[in-house]
matplotlib code that plots the C-alpha trace (Angstrom):
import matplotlib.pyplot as plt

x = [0.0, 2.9, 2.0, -1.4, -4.1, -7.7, -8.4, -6.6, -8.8, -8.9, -10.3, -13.1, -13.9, -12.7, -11.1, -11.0, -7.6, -7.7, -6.6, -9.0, -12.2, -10.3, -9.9, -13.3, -14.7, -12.9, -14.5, -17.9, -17.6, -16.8, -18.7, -22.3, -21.1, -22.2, -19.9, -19.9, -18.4, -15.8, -18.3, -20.7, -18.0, -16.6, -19.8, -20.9, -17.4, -17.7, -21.2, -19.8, -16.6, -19.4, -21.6, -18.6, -17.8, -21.3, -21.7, -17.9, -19.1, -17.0, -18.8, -20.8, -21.8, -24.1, -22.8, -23.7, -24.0, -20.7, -19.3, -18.0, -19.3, -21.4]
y = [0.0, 2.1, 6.1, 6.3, 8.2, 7.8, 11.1, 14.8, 17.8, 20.9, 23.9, 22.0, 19.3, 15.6, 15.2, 11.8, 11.3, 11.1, 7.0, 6.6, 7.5, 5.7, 2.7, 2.6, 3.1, -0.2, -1.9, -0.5, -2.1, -5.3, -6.1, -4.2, -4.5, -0.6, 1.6, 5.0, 8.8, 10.1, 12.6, 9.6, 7.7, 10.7, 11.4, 7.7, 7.2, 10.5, 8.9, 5.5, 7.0, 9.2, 6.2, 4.2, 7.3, 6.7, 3.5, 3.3, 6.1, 9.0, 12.7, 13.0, 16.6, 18.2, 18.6, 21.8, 21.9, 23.0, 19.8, 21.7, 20.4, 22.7]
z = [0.0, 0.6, 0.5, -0.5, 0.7, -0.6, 0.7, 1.4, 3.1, 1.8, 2.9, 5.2, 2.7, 1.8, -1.3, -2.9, -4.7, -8.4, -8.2, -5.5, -7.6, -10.3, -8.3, -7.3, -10.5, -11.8, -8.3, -9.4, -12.9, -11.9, -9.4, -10.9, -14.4, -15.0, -16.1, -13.8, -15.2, -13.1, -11.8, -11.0, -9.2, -7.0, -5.9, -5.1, -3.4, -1.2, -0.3, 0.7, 2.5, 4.5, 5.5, 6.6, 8.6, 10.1, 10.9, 12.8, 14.7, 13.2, 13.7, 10.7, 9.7, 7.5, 3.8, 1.8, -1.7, -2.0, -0.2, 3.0, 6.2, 8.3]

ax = plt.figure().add_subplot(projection="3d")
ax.plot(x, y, z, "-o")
ax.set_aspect("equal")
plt.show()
């Protein structure tokens, strides 16, 4: 695994790496067989990374439009 880091935060929000959404969007394809955009898979992967966040008991705040917890 060596250096890398799914996520960096900037200014207040989490920012999935470029190879991170890539990454999932190759795990999306194989195991739903549906091909997502890169737009489609950040936003799906922020989602996920959020509920995990959730259910291991992590704060959780609201989200504005903008992506910057309130």
């Amino acid at each position: 695994m060596g250096d890398f880091s799914p996520s960096v935060r900037e200014g207040g929000k989490i920012m999935l790496t470029q190879k991170a959404i890539e990454e999932f969007q190759e795990i999306y394809l194989q195991t739903y067989g549906k091909e997502l955009s890169f737009a489609e898979a950040a936003e799906q992967a922020l989602r996920l990374l959020r509920f995990c966040k959730f259910a291991l008991g992590y704060p959780v705040y609201n989200i504005n439009e903008d992506g910057k917890d309130e």
